[in-house]
N, C-alpha and C positions, 0 to 999 in steps of 0.2 A: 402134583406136577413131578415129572421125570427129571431128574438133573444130568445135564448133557454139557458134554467140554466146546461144542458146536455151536453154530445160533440155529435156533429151528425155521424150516423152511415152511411156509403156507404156499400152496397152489389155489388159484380162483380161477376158476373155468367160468368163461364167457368176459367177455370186454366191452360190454355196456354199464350203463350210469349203476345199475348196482353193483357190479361187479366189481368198477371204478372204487365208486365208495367204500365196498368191502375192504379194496386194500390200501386205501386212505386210512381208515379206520384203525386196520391193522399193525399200518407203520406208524400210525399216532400211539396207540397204545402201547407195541412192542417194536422201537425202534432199533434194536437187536436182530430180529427177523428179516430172514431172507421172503419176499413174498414176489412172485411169480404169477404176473396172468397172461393167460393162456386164452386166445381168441381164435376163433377158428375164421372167422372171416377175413377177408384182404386189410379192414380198416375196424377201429373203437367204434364204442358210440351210441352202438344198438339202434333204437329208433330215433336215436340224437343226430341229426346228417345234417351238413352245408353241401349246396349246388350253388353252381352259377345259374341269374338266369336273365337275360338281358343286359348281360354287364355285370349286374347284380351280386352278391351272395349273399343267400339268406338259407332259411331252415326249409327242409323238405322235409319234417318228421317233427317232430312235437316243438311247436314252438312258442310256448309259455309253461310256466310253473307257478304251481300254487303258492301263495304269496304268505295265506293265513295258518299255513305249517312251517317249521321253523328249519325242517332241512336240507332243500334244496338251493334256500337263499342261502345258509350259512355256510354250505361244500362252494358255493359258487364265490362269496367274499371268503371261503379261509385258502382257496386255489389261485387268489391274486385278481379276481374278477371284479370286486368289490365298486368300484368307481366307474362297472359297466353296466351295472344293473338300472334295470330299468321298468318303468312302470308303462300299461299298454295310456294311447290319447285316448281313447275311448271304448269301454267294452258294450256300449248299446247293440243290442241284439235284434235281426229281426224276423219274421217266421214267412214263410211263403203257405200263404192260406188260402185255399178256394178261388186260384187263380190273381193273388195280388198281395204285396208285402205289405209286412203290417207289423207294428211293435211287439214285442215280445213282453207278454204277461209276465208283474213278479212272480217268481215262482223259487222253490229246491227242488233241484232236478225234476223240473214239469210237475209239481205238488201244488197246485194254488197255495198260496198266501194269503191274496185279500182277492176273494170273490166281487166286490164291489169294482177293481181295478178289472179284473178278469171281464165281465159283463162290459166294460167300455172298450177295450179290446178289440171286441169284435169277432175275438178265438173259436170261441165256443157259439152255436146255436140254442134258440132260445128255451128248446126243449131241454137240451145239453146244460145249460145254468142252471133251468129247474132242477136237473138230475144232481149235480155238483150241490146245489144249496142242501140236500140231506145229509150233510157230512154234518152238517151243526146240531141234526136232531135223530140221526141215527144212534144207534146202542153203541157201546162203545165198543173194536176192536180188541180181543186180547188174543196175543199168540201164545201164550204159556210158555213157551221156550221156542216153540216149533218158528222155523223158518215159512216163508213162502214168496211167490213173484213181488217184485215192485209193482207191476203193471196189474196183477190180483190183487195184492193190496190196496191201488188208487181207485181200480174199480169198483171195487167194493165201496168204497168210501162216496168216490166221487161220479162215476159211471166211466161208459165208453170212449164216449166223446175227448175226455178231456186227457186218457191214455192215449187215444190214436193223435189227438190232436197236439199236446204238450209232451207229453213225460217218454214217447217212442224217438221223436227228433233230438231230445236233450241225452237219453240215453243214445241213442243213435253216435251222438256226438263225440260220446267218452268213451264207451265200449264198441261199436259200431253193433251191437247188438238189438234183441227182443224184448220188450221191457216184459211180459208175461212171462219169461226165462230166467228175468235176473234178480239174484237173491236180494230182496228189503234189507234183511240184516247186513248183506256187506256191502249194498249199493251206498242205503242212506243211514249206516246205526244209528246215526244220532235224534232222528226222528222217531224209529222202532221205539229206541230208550227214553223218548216222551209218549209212546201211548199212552202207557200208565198214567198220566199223569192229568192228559188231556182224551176227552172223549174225541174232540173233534181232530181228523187229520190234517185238518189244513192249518189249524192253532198248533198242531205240535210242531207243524213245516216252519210257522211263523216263529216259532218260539227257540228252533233251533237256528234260522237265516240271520235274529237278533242277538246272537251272541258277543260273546266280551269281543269278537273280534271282527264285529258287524263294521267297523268306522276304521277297518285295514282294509290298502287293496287287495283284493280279490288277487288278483295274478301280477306276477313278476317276468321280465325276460331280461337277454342277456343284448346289449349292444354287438349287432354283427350276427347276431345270431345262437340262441339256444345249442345249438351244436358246437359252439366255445367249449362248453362245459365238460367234453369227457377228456377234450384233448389238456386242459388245464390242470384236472383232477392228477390225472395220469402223470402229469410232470409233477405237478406236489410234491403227489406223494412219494417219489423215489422210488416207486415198484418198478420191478423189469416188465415189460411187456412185450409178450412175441402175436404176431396178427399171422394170418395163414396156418396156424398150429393146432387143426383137429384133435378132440381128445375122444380116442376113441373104445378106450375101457379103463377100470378102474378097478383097484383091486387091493384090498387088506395083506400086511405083509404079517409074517408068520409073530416077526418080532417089535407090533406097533407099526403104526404110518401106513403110508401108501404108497402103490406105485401106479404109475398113469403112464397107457399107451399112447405117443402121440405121434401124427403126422400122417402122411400118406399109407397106404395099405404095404408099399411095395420097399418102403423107406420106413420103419415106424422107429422110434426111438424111447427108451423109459428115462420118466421123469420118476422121482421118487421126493416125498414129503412128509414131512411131522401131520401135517390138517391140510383140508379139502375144505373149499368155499365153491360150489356147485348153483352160477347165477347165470342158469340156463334155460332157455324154453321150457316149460312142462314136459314135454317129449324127448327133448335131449335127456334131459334128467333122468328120467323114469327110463331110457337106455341102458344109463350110465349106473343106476341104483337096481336094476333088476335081478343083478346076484347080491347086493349088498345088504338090502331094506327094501324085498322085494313087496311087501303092504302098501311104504310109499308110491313105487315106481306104480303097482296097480290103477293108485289114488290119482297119480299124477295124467296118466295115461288116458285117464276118463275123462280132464282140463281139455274142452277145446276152444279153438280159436278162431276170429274171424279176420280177413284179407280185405284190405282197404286200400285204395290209391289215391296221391296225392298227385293232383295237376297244379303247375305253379307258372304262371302266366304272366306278361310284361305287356303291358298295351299302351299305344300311343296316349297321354295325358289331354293332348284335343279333341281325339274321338270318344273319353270316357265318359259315358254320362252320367249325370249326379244321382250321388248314394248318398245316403246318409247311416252313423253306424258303422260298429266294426264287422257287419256281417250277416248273415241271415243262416236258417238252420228248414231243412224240409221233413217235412213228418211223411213215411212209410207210403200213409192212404193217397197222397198225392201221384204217385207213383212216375218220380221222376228219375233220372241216374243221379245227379247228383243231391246228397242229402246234408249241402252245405257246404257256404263259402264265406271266406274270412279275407275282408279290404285288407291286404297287411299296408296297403300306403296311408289309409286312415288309423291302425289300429300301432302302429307302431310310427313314434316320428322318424326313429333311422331310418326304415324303410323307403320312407317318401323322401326324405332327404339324398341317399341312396340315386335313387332311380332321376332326379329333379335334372340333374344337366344333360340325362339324353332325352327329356319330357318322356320318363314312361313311369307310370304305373302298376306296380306290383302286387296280385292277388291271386289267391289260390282258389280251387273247389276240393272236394272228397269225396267218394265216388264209392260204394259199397260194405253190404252188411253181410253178419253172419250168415250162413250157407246159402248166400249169392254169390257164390265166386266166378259163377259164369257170368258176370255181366264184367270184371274183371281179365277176360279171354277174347280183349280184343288186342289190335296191335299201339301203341301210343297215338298215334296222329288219332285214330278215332275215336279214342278217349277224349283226345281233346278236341273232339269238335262236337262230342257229347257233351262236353263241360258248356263247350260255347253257346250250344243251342240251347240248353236251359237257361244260361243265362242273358242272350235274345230276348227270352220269353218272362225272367223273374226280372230285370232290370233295363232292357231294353239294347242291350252289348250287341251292335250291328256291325263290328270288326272283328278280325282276325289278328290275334296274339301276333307281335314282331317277334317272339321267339316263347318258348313254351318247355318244361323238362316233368314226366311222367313218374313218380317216384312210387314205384310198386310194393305193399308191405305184406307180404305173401305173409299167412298165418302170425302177422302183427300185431293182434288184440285177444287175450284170453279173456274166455266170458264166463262170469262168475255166475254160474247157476244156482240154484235154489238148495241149498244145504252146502254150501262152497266155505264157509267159517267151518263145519263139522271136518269138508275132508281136508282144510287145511290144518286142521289140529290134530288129524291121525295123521299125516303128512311127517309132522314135526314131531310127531310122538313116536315112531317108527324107528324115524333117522335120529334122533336122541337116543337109542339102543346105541348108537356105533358111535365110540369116541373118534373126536378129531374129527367131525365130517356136519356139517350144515348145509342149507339151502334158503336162497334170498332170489329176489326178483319179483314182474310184473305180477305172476302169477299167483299169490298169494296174499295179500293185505290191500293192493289197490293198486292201479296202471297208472296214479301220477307220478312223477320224480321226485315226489318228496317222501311218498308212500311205498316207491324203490330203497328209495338211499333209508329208510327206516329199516325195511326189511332186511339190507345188507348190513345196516348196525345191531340189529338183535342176531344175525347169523355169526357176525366177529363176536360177540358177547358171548354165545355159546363157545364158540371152541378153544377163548381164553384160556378157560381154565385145563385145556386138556393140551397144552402147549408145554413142552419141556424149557427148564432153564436155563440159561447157559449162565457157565460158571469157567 
């Protein structure tokens, strides 16, 4: 380390939940440190949003976190949240199948688990279970090291049916993606890392669903809303934060550090810093890195992303008619618009609590996958009357929302392709040539918030040590 009469400064570009974290992390570690984020949008948050919506305010952008990793509950109780967490009423899931809803087989991410539940189901046809029962007496899968699809790998194992049917909707779900596109190793590793083990893939699915933290729940939320969480972060930690602050070059100073161009084209003003925390889209990044670590910016550049929209709906509680379940999910082959909808007045009690004294009920749908973004290219009212008319036909909804809000997440989900662990490790092996500089977010280790704020702690671990100390 340098020894400086100064405290050193960290810049983190981008103001979303990893970004947040990053300089959480930072100011827990070196509370000496001046640390600076830098958002170029109007508001924090990233995919974290509160709207109004019939009185209401709730999440219009990810609104749960995984419960059975430990950091996304832990940023959210050490930010003051602690006594708002919450666990969903109900996560029963259910599939729109062959024109009629119907419970959702156990499964890991659309992987049967117990064939014997799946065959009651009613999921699969009966050719389709034949096909599925050769998983028990097929050879065994070995990938050597070599990567390949989730949805090749099920099929292989399990057949067609049960990719089109299960594993495309639950994928659909998390990445809004292809399951034939998305890489096994970074979708499910924990599965991959029981091939070995197990010849059969639905025993390795089982064998990983039963672990030590099979009898935790599943998902956590925040009272009021998931989108709590960045505005809370952000106070914590003591970071400065500027919103509207484009960064729009970046560049190695002769003597150490950086300096960063920021703001409008016709106004730009330089920031200068000790480290760079860059927890930005794929594509910003790979901007921003292209004279820097231009291998990564290549690597990054080739990350694409899929545009998804959130319709969030309020309807009168006497017209609603009975669901059961937090929700139902549609698979691809059905070829509906929306590919899934989530009760939030059943799945979360504040919700329903929430909405109770003007009688309405609050729920969403989700509306688009990867390189579908023309279905996406309408104007909001006919999105939502897209949402409606599916759900006319999947639950019987013969009213019209008393009020409705369209939450568009343009280039919102990167989709981890098939060798995506390889270029996220030339990635980080690149940008580890250039002291002082990291990179953290959705885009590399996983699109949950726990798998965020992970990545933004191993990016502050890196440039620890390339921090000067003040003396």
């Amino acid at each position: 380390m340098t020894v400086l009469e100064s405290s050193p400064t960290v810049v983190v570009v981008g103001g979303g939940i990893a970004g947040l974290a990053a300089a959480a992390r930072l100011r827990e570690e070196r509370p000496d440190a001046h640390v600076l984020v830098l958002e170029g949008s109007p508001e924090i948050g990233g995919k974290l949003r509160l709207a109004e919506v019939g009185g209401v305010t709730l999440d219009v952008g990810a609104e749960s976190m995984l419960n059975r990793r430990p950091e996304a509950v832990a940023l959210a109780r050490t930010s003051g949240l602690a006594d708002d967490i919450v666990h969903p009423a109900t996560t029963t899931a259910g599939l729109w199948n062959r024109g009629e809803l119907v419970p959702m087989p156990r499964t890991l991410l659309g992987i049967p688990t117990d064939l014997r539940a799946l065959a009651e189901s009613g999921v699969i046809s009966k050719p389709g279970l034949a096909r599925a029962a050769m998983d028990a007496v097929l050879p065994a899968t070995s990938l050597d090291g070599r990567d390949t699809s989730i949805g090749g790998l099920v099929e292989e194992r399990f057949g067609k049916e049960v990719v089109d049917r299960l594993v495309e909707p639950l994928l659909g779900g998390v990445y809004a993606g292809h399951a034939r596109e998305i890489s096994a190793r970074a979708a499910v590793p924990q599965v991959v890392a029981l091939l070995d083990r197990d010849r059969s893939l639905g025993k390795a699915a089982a064998r990983a669903a039963s672990g030590p933290a099979s009898d935790v729940p599943v998902f956590a939320g925040i009272r009021g809303g998931i989108g709590r969480l960045p505005h809370a972060v952000a106070e914590a930690s003591g970071a400065t934060i500027e919103t509207g602050a484009t960064v729009r070059d970046l560049a190695r100073r002769s003597g150490g550090g950086w300096t960063l161009v920021v703001g409008p084209t016709r106004e730009p003003r330089l920031v200068h810093a000790d480290a760079v925390v860059l927890a930005t889209p794929a594509r910003a990044s790979a901007r921003l890195l292209s004279d820097i670590a231009p291998g990564a910016a290549l690597e990054l550049a080739r990350i694409e992303y899929a545009s998804v929209a959130l319709v969030t709906m309020a309807f009168p509680a006497r017209d609603f008619p009975a669901v059961g379940g937090s929700g139902f999910l549609v698979p691809p082959v059905e070829k509906r618009a929306v590919k899934g909808a989530t009760f939030s007045f059943a799945k979360w009690e504040w919700v329903q609590q929430a909405g109770q004294d003007d009688g309405l009920l609050l729920m969403r749908a989700s509306l688009g996958r990867h390189r579908e973004e023309h279905q996406l290219q309408r104007e909001d009212a006919e999105l939502v009357d897209l949402a409606c008319a599916d759900l006319a036909d999947m639950v019987g909804l013969a009213v019209k929302p008393v009020d409705a809000q369209v939450q568009r997440w343009g280039g919102g989900l990167p989709q981890y392709a098939v060798g995506h662990l390889d270029r996220v490790a030339a990635i980080r092996a690149d940008v580890a040539r250039v002291p002082g500089l990291a990179v953290c977010g959705a885009a590399y280790d996983g699109v949950g918030i726990p798998a965020c704020i992970s990545s933004a702690h191993a990016a502050v671990h890196t440039i620890l040590a390339d921090l000067p100390v003040a003396h």
